[in-house]
FIROSE-69390 format. One record per residue: residue in three letters; x, y, z of N, C-alpha, C in turn. Coordinates in steps of 0.02 Angstrom, whole numbers, padded with zeros to 5 digits, always signed. Each point is the difference from the previous one (the first is absolute). Layout:
% residues N
ALAXYZXYZXYZ
...
END
This chain:
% residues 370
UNK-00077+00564-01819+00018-00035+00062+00074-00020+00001
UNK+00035-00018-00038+00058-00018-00018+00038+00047+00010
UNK-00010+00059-00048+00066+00051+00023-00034+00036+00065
UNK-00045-00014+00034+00015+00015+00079+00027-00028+00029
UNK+00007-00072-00017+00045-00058+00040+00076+00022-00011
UNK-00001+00038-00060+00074+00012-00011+00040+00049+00009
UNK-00065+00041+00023+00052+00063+00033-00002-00014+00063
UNK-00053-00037+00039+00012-00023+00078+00054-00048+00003
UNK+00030-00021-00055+00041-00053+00025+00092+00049-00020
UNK-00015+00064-00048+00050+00035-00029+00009+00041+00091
UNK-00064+00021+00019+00023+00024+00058+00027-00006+00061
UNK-00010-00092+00014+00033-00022+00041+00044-00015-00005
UNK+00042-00010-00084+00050-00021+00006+00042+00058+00009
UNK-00029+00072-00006+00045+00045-00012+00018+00007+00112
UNK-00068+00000-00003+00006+00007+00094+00049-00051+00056
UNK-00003-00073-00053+00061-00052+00038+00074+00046-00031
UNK+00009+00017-00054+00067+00013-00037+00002+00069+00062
UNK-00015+00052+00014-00007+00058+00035+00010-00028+00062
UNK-00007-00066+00028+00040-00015+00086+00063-00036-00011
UNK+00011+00005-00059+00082-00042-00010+00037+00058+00044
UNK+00008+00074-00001+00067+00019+00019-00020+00008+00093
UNK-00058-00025+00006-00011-00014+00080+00023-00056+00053
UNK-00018-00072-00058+00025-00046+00003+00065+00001+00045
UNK+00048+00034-00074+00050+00000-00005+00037+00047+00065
UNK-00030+00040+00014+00019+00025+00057-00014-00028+00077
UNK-00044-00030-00001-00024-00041+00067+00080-00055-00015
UNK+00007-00026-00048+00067-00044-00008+00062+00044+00025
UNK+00017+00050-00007+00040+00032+00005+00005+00021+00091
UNK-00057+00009+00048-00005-00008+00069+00015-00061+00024
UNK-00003-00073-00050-00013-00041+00050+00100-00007+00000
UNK+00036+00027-00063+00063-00014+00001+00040+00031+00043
UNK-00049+00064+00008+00055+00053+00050-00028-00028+00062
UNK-00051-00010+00029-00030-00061+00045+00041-00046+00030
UNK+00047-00039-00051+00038-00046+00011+00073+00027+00014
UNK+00016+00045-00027+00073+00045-00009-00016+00014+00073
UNK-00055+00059+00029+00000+00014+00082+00003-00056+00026
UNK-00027-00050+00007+00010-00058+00060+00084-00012-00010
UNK+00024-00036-00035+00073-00005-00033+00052+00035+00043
UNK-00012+00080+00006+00021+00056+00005+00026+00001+00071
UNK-00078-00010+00035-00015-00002+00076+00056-00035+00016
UNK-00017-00084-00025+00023-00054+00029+00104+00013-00012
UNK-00001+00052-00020+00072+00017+00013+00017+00049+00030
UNK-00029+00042+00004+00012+00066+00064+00042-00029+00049
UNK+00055+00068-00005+00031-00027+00084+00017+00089+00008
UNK-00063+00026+00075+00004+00054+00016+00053+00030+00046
UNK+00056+00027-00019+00049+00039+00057-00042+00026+00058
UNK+00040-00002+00043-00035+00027+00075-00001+00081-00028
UNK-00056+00030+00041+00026+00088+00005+00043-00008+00074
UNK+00038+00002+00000+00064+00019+00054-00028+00064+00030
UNK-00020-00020+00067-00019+00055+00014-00064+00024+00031
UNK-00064-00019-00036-00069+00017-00026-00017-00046-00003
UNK-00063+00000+00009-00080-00032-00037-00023+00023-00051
UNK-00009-00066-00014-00038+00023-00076-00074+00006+00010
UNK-00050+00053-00031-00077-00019+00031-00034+00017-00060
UNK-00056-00037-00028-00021+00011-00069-00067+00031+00017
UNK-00026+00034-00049-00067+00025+00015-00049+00039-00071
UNK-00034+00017+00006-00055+00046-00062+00012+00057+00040
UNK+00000+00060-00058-00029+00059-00016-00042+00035-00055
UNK-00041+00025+00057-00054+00036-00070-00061-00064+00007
UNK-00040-00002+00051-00080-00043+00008-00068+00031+00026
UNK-00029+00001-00049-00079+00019+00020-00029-00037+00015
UNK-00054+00014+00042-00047-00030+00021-00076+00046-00017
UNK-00053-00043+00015-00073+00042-00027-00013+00083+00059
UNK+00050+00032+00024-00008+00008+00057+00008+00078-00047
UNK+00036+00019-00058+00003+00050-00027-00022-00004-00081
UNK-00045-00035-00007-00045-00045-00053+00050-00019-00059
UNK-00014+00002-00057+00069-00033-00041-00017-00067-00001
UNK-00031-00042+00069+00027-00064+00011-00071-00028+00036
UNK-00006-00064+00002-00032-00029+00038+00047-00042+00046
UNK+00066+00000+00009+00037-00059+00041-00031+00034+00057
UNK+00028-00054+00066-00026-00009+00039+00058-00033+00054
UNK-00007+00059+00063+00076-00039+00028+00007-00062+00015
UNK-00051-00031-00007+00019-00071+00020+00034-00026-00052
UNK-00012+00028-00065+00046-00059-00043+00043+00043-00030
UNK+00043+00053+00032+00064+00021+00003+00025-00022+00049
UNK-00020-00016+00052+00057-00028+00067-00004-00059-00029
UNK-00057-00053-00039+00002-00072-00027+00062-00008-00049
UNK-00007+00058-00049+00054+00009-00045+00076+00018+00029
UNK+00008+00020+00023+00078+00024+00040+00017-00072+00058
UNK-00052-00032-00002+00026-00035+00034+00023-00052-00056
UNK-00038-00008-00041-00007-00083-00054+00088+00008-00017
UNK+00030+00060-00010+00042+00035-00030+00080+00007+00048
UNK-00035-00020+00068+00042+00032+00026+00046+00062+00023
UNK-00036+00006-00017+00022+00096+00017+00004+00006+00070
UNK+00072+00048+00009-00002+00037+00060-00027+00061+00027
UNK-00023+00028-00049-00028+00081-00016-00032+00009-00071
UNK-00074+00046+00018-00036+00019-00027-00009+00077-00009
UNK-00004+00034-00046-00004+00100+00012-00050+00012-00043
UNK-00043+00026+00059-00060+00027-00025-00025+00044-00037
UNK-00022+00026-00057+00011+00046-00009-00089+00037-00052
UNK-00040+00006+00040-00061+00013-00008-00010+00055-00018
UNK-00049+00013-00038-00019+00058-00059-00046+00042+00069
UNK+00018+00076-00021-00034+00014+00047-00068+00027-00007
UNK-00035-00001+00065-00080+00034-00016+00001+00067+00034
UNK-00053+00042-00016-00012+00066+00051-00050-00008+00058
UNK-00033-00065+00009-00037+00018+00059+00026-00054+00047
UNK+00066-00041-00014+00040-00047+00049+00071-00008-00010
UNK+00019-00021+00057+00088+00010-00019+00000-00072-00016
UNK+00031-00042-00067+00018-00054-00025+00034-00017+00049
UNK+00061+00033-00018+00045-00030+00056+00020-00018+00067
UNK-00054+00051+00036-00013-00046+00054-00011-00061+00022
UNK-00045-00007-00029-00073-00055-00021+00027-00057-00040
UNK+00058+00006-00026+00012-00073-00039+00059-00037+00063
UNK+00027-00069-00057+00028-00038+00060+00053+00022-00001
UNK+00025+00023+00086+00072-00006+00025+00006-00027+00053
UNK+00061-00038+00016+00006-00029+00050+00034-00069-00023
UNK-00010-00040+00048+00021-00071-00017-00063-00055+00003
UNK+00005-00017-00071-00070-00037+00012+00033-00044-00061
UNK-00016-00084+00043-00008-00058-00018+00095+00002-00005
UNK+00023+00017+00029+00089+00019-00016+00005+00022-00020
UNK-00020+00046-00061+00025+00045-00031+00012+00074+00010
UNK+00034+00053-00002-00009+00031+00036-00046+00085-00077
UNK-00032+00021+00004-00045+00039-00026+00036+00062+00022
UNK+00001+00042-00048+00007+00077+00017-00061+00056-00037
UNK-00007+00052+00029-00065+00018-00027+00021+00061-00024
UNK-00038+00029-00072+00025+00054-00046-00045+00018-00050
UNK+00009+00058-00036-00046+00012-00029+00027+00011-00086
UNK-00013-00025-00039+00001+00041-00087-00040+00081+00003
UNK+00064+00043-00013-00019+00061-00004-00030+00040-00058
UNK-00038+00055-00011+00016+00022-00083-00001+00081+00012
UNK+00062+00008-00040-00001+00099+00015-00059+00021-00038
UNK+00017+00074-00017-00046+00022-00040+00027-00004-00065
UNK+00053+00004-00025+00022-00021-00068+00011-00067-00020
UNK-00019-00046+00037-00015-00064-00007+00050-00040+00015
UNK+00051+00021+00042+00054-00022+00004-00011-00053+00067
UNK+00006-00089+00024-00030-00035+00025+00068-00010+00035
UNK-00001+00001+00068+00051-00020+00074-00029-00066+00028
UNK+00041-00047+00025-00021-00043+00040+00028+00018+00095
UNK-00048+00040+00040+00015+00023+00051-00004-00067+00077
UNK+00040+00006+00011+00016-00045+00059+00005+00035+00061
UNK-00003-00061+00066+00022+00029+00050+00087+00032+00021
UNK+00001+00042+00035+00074+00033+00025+00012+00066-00081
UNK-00039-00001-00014-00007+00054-00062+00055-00008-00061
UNK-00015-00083-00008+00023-00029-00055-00026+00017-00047
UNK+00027+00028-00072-00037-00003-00064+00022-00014-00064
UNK-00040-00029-00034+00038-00045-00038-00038+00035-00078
UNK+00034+00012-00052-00032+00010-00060-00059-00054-00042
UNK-00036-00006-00001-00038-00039-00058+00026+00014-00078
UNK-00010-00039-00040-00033+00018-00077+00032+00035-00022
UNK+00075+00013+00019+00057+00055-00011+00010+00004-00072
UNK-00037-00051-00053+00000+00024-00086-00045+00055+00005
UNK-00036+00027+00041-00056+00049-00004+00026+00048+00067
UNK+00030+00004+00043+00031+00036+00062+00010+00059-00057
UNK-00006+00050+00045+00026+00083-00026+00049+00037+00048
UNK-00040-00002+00052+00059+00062+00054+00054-00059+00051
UNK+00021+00007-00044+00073-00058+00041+00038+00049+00052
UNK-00016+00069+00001+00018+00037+00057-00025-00011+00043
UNK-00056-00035+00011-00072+00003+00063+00065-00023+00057
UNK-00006+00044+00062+00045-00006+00062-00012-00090+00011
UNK+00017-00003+00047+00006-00068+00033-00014-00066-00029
UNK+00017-00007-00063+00004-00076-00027+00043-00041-00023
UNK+00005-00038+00075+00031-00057+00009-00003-00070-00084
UNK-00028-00005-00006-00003-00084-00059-00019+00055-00060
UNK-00005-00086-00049-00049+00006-00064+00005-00061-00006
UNK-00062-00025-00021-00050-00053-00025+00054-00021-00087
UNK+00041-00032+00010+00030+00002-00092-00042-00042-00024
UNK-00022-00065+00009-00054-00036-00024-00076+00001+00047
UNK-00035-00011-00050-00058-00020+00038-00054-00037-00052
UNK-00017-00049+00037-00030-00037-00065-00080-00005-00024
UNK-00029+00055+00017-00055+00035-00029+00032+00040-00068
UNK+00054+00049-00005+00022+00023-00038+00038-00067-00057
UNK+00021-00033+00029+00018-00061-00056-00069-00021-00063
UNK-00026-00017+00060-00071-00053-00023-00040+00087-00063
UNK+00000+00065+00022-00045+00037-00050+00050-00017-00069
UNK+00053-00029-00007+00000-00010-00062-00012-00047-00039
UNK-00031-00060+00044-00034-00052-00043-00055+00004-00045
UNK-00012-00022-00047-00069+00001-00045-00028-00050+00032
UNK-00081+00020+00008-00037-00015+00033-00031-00065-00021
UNK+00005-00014-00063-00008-00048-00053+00045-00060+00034
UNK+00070+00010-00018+00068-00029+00012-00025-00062+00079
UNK+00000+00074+00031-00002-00017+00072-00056-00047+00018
UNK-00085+00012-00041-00045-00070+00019+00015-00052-00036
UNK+00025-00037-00054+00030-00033-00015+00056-00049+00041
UNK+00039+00049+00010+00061-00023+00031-00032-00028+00055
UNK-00050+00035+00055-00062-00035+00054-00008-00060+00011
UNK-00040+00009-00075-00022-00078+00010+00032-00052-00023
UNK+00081+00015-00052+00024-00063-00017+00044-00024+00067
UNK+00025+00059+00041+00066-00009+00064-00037-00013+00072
UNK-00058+00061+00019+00007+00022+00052-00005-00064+00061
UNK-00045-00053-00027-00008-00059+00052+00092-00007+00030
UNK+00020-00039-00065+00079-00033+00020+00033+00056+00019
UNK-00011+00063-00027+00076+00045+00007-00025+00087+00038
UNK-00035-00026+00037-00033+00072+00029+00067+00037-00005
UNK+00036+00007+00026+00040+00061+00014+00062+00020-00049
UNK+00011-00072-00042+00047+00013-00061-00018+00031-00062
UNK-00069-00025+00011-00041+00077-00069+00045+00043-00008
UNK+00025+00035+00068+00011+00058+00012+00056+00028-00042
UNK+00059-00090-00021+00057+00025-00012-00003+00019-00100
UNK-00062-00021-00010-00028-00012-00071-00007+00107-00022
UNK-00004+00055+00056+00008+00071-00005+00049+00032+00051
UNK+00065-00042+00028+00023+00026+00048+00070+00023-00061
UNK+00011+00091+00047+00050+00034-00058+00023+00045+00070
UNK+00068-00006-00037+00053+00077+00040-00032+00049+00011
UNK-00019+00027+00065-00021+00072-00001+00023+00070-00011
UNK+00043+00000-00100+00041+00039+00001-00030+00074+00025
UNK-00054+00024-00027-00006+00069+00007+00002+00012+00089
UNK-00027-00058+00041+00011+00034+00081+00046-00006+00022
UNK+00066-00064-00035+00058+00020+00014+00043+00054-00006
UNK-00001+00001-00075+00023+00076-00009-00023+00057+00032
UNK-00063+00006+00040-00009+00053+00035+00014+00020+00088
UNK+00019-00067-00005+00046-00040+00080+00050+00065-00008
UNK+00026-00062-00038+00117+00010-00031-00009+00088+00002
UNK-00058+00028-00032+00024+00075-00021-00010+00038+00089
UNK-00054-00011+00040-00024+00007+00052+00076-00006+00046
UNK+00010-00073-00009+00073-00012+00050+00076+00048+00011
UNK-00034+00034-00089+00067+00061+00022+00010+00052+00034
UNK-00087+00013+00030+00014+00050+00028-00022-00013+00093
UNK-00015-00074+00009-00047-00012+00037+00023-00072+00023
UNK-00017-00020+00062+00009-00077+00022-00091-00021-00006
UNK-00030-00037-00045-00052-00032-00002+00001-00088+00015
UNK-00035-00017+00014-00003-00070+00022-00054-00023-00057
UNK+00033-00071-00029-00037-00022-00058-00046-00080+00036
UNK-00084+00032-00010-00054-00044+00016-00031-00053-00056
UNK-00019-00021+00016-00055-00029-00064-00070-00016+00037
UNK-00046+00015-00050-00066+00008+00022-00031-00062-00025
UNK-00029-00029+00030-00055-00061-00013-00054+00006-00034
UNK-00015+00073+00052-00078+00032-00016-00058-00026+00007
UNK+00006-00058+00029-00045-00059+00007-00073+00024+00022
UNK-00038-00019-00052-00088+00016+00021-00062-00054+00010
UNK+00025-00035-00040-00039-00079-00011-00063+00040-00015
UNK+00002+00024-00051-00058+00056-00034-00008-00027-00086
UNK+00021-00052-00008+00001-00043-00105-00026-00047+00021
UNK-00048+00011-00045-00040-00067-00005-00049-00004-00037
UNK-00052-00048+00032-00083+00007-00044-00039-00066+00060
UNK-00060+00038+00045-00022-00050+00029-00052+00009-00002
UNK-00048-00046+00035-00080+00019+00006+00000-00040+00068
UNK-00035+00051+00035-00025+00043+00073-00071-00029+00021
UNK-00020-00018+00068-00063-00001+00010-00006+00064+00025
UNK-00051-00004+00048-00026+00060+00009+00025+00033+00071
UNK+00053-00045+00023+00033+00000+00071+00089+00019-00031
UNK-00003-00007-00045+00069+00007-00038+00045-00059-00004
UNK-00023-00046+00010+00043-00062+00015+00028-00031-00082
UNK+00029-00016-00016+00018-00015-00064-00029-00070-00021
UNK-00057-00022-00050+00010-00056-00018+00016-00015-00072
UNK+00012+00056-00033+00040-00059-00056+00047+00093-00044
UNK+00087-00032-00020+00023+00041-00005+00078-00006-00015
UNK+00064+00043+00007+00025-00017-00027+00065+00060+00017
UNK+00045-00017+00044+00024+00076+00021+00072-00005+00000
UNK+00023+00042-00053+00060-00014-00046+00095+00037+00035
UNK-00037+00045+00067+00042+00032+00028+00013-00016+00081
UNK-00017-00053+00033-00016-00036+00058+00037+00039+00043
UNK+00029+00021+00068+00051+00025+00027+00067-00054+00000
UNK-00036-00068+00011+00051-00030-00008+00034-00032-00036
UNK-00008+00020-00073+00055+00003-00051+00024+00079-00012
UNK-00035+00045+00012+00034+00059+00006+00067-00005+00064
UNK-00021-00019+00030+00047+00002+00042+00074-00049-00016
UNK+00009-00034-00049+00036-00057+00004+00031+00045-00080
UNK-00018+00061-00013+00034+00024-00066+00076+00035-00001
UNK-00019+00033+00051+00063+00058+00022-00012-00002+00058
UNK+00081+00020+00038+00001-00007+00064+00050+00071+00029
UNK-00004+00034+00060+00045+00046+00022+00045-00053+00066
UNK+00046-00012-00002+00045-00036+00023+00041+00063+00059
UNK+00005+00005+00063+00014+00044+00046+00041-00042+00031
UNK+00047+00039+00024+00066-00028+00056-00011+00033+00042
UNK+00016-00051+00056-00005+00059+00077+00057-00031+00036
UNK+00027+00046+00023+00071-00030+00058-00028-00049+00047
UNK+00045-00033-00013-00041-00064+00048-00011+00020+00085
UNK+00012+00067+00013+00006+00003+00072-00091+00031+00014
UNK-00039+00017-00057-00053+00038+00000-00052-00053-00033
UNK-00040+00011+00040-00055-00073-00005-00053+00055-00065
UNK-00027-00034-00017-00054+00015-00072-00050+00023+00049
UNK-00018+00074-00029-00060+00042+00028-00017+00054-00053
UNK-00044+00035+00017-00031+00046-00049+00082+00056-00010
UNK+00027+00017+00061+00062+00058-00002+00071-00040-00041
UNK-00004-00034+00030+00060-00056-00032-00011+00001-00072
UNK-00043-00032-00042-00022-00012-00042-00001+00072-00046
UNK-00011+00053+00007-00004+00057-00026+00068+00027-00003
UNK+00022+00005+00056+00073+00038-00003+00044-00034-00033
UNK-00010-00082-00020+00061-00035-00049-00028+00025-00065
UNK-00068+00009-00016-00019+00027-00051+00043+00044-00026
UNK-00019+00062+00047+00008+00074-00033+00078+00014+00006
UNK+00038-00076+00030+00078-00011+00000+00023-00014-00052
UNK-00065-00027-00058+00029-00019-00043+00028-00089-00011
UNK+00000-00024+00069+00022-00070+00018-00056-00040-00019
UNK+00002-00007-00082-00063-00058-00029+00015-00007-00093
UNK-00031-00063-00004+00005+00005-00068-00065-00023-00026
UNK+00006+00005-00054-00089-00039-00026+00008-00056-00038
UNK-00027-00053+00008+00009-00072-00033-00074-00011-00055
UNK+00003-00012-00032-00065-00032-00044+00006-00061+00027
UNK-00032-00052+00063+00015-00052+00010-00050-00063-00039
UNK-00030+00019-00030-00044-00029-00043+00063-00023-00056
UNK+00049+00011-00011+00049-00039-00050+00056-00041+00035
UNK-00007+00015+00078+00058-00046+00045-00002+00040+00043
UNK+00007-00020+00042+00032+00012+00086+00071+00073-00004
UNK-00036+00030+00005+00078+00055-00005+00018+00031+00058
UNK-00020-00052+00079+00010-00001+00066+00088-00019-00024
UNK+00050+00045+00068+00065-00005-00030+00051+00036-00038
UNK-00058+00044-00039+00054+00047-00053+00041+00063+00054
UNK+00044-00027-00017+00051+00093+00048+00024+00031-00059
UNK-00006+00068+00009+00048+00038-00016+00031+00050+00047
UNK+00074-00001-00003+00016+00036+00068+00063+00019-00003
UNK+00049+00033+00041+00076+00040-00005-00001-00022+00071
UNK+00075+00017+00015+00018-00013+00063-00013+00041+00029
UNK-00040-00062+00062-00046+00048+00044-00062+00061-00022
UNK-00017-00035-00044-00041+00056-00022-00071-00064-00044
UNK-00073+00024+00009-00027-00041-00062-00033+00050-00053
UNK-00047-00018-00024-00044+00017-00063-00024+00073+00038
UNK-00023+00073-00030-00019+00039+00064+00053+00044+00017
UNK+00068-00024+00031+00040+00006+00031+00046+00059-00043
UNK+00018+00057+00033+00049+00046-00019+00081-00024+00039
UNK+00058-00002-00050+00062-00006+00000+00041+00035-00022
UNK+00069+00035+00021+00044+00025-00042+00045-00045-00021
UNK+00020+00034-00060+00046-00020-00067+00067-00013+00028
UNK+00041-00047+00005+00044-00019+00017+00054-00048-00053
UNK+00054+00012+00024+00031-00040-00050-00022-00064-00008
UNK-00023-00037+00043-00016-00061+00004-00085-00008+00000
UNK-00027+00015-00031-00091+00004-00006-00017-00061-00050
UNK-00051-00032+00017-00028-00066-00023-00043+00010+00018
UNK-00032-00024-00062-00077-00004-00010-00011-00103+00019
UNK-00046-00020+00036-00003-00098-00020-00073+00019-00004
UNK-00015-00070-00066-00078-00017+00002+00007-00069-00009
UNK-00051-00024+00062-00016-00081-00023-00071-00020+00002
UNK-00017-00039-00039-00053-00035-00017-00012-00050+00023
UNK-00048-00036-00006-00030-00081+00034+00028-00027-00066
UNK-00024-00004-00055+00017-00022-00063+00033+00029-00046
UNK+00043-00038-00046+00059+00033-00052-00057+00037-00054
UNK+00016+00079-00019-00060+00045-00018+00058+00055-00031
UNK-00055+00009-00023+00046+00090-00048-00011+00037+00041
UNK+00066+00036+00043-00003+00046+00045+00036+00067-00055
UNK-00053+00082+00018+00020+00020-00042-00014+00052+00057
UNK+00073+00035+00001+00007+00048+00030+00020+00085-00015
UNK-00055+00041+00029+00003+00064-00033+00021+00048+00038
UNK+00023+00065-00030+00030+00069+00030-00027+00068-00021
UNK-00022+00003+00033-00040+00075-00013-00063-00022-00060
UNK-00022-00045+00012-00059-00013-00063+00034-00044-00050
UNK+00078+00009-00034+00027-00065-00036+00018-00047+00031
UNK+00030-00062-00061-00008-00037-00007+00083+00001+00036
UNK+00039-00039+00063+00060+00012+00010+00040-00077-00013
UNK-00052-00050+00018+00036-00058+00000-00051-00060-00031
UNK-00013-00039-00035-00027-00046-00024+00018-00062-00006
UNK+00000-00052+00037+00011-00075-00005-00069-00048-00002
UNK-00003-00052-00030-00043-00061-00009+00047-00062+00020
UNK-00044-00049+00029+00015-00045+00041+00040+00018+00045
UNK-00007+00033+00057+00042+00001+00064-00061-00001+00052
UNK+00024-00029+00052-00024+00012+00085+00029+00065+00038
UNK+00037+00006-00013+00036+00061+00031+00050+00038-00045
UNK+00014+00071+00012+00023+00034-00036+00034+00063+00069
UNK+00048+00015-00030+00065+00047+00034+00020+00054-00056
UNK-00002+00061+00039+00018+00058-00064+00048+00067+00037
UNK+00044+00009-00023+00039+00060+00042-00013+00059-00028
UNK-00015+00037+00039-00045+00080-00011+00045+00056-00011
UNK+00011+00037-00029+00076+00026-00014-00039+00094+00013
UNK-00083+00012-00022-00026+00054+00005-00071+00004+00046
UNK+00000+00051+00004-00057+00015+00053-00068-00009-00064
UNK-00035-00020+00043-00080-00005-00036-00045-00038+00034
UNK-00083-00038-00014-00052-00002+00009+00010-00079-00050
UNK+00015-00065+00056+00004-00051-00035-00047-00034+00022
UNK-00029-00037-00055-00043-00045+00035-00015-00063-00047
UNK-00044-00048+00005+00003-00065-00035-00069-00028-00017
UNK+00015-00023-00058-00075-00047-00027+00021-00069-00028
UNK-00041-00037+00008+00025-00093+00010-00046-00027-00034
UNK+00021-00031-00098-00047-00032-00016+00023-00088-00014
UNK-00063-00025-00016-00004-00070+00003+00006-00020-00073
UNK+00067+00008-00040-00011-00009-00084-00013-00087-00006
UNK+00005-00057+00052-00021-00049-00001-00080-00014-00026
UNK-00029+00055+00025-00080+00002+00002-00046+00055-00023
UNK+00052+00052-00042-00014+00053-00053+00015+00056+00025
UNK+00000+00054-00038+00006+00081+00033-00035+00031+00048
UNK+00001-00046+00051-00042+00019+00030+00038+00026+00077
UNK-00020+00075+00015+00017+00031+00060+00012-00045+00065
UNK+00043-00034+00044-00014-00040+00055+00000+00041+00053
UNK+00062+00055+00020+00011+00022+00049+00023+00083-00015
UNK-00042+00049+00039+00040+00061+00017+00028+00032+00057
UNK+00054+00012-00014+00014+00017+00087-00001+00093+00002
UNK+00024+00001+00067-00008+00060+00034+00080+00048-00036
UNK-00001+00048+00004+00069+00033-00025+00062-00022+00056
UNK+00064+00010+00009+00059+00010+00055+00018+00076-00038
UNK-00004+00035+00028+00042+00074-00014+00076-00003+00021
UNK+00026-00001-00043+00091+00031-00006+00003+00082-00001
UNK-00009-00004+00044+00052+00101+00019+00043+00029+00003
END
């Protein structure tokens, strides 16, 4: 009886010692927790001169191309909690209904919805197809025919592809010590540079104008519940909500202020290139420009004696600016940054927060020098 007491008591102690490095990590959210509020409470966002700024998701399912049980009501609930100006639909398709018809577009609850479908070739190669015969790459670590005619974007992040590299172990743990207080900062506990889809951007950009997306992917499909017999949920536990998906990454679109926000508007700044992507789940990255005279993010310019590159930030951040895929300019602690362009190339910018770790804040769109 005794040495059963003592290995039940050897085993709990081994099972308390085994949530120390969980602990320790739930401590580590509540600091960066405190670092984002901090952060906020100093933001001071430059106007876009010019433009509107309009924030929104790409890449959302609904149960409508299975994958998912969401339900549009609590994607328009979610885009709204969030504020969002735009939502892009982008539904798996079936053979005996068109998804994309059938899911939400339009303007509903203010927001405005566009409707689209997730494609898959026959070599498995996955498009996100929109209206006006927008198309955007998926999953471009796995993309093959980068010749395929008419594609406009690529997806460089998307955070389904983040999250398959968590251990599954790691990740229920981390659940139940964070998810109450820190639903959506979990996130920053596996958030990493998307080198391999960058690098397949940068190599893409040399031969090609692509527009850089980020995918949400949002399914509200993780979890564990129990169902009556009507499907109603009474007891459960659902770890991917839309509306912390939605509050992870953001596609940030400019539109000339003379063109009001619509499904055409909204697409053509896209495939202009006129957007950047914010992780706003680490701060507000409403504000960031990058831009040349008369020209923004997107935007083709010739080389002139006098060519300037400006980037400014809401907050003083490591702005690190690249050319043709390198590395061209690198500063920490600045709000803004000025660079004179002396060669033609494919520049563009990434903005991290070394206040609050290595962690990715902002990517923008390319400016082409010609």
């Amino acid at each position: 009886m005794r040495s059963k007491k003592f290995i039940l008591l050897i085993v709990v102690l081994l099972l308390l010692l085994s949530q120390i490095p969980f602990a320790y990590r739930r401590y580590k959210l509540h600091r960066l927790s405190a670092a984002i509020q901090q952060l906020n409470s100093e933001r001071h966002a430059p106007e876009q001169t010019g433009f509107t700024e309009n924030k929104g998701v790409v890449h959302v399912h609904s149960s409508l191309g299975g994958h998912s049980t969401g339900t549009f009501g609590e994607i328009i609930t979610a885009a709204q909690a969030n504020q969002l100006q735009f939502v892009i639909m982008t539904e798996h398709t079936e053979k005996d209904f068109d998804t994309a018809a059938m899911t939400l577009q339009g303007v509903h609850g203010g927001v405005l919805f566009i409707n689209g479908n997730e494609v898959s070739a026959a070599n498995g190669d996955r498009t996100l197809t929109l209206p006006g015969d927008v198309t955007i790459v998926a999953y471009p670590e796995q993309f093959q025919n980068w010749n395929t005619p008419g594609l406009d974007g690529v997806e460089v992040y998307n955070v389904f592809t983040n999250a398959r590299r968590i251990s599954p172990i790691l990740a229920f743990f981390d659940v139940l010590w964070s998810k109450r207080s820190y639903p959506d900062l979990i996130f920053a506990l596996y958030l990493a540079r998307p080198d391999a889809a960058l690098q397949k951007w940068d190599q893409a950009l040399t031969r090609t104008r692509l527009t850089a997306t980020a995918g949400n992917d949002a399914h509200a499909n993780i979890g564990v519940s129990l169902n009556d017999s009507s499907g109603k949920t009474l007891l459960g536990i659902q770890l991917d909500p839309y509306e912390v998906s939605f509050r992870l990454v953001r596609l940030h679109v400019l539109l000339e202020q003379n063109r009001a926000l619509d499904a055409k508007s909204l697409l053509d700044a896209m495939r202009a290139g006129h957007c950047f992507i914010g992780f706003d789940f680490l701060g507000d990255t409403t504000g960031f420009s990058f831009a040349a005279e008369n020209a923004i993010q997107g935007d083709e310019i010739q080389l002139t004696g006098n060519t300037r590159l400006h980037v400014r930030t809401p907050v003083p951040s490591r702005i690190v600016i690249l050319k043709d895929g390198a590395v061209f300019s690198d500063e920490s602690g600045v709000s803004s940054k000025e660079v004179a362009i002396t060669e033609r190339g494919v520049y563009r910018t990434e903005v991290y927060l070394p206040q609050l770790g290595n962690y990715p804040w902002i990517l923008s769109n390319p400016i082409y020098v010609r």
